[in-house]
N, C-alpha and C positions, 0 to 999 in steps of 0.2 A: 857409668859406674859399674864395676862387675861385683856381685856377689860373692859373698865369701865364700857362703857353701859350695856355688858351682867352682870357685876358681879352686878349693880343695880338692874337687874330685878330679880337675881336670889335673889337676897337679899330681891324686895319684896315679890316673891313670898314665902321666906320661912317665915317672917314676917305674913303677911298675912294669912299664910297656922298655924300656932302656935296658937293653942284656936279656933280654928275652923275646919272644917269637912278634909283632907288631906288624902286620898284616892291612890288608885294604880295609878293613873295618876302622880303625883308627883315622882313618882319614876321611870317612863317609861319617862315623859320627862328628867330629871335631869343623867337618863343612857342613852339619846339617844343622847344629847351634848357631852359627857364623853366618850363614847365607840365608837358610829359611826360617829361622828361629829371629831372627835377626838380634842375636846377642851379644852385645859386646863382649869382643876375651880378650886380655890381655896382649899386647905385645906379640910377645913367648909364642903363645899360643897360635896366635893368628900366624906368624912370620911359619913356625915351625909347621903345621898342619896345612899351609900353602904348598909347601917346598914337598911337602910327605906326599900329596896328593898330586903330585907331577910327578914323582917318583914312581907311584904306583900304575900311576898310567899307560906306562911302558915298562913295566917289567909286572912278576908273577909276584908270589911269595916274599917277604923281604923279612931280618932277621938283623935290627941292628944291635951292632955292640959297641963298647964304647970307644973302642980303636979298629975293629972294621966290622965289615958289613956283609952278608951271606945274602945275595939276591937270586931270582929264580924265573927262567926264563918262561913265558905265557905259553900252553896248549897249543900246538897246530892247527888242533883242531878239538869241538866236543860236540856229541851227540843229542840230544835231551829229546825224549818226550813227555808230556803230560810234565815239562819239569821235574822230569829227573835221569840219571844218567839211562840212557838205553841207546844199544845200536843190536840186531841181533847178524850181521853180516862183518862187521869190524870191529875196534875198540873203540869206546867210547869216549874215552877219551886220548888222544895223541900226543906227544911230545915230538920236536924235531929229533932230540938224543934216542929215540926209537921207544922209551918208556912210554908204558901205555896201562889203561887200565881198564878190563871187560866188562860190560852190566849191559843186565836187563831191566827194564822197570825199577828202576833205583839201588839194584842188589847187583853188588862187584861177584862176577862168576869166573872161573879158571878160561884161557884163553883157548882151549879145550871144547866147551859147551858152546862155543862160534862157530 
């Protein structure tokens, strides 16, 4: 039996999440009720936050809309120390399209101060 109040919120958040920005997060919550919570959802729910969480697996950023879909290709590469961005020799983070972005100790600096 699912509850009503959870299956609201799941309902707005996919509402909500539809035509706007909907990211790996959505998929890590929607699997962490579902698998470690072990909570029944719906259908909907379960079918849809499967398929999102494969999705996300292999590609970056995702941005669906209701007739298509702006996806984003993963890092080359990323730097981290202490968890958070730093390289002090390259950018921290890499893209294959050459975009890139410089930090130190978790603060983006001009590509300059490398």
């Amino acid at each position: 039996m699912v509850d009503p109040e959870l299956n609201a919120v799941f309902e707005g958040r996919w509402r909500s999440s539809l035509g706007g920005q909907f990211g790996v997060s959505w998929a890590a919550y929607e699997r962490f009720f579902a698998e470690e919570c072990q909570l029944e959802l719906p259908d909907q729910y379960t079918h849809k936050g499967k398929a999102f969480a494969r999705l996300v697996s292999s590609c970056g950023w995702v941005w669906p809309h209701k007739e298509f879909a702006i996806m984003t290709d993963r890092p080359k590469g990323i730097s981290l120390q202490n968890g958070r961005l730093h390289n002090p020799e390259k950018p921290a983070v890499e893209f294959r399209d050459r975009w890139s972005i410089y930090a130190l100790q978790g603060v983006s600096v001009p590509p300059e101060w490398i």
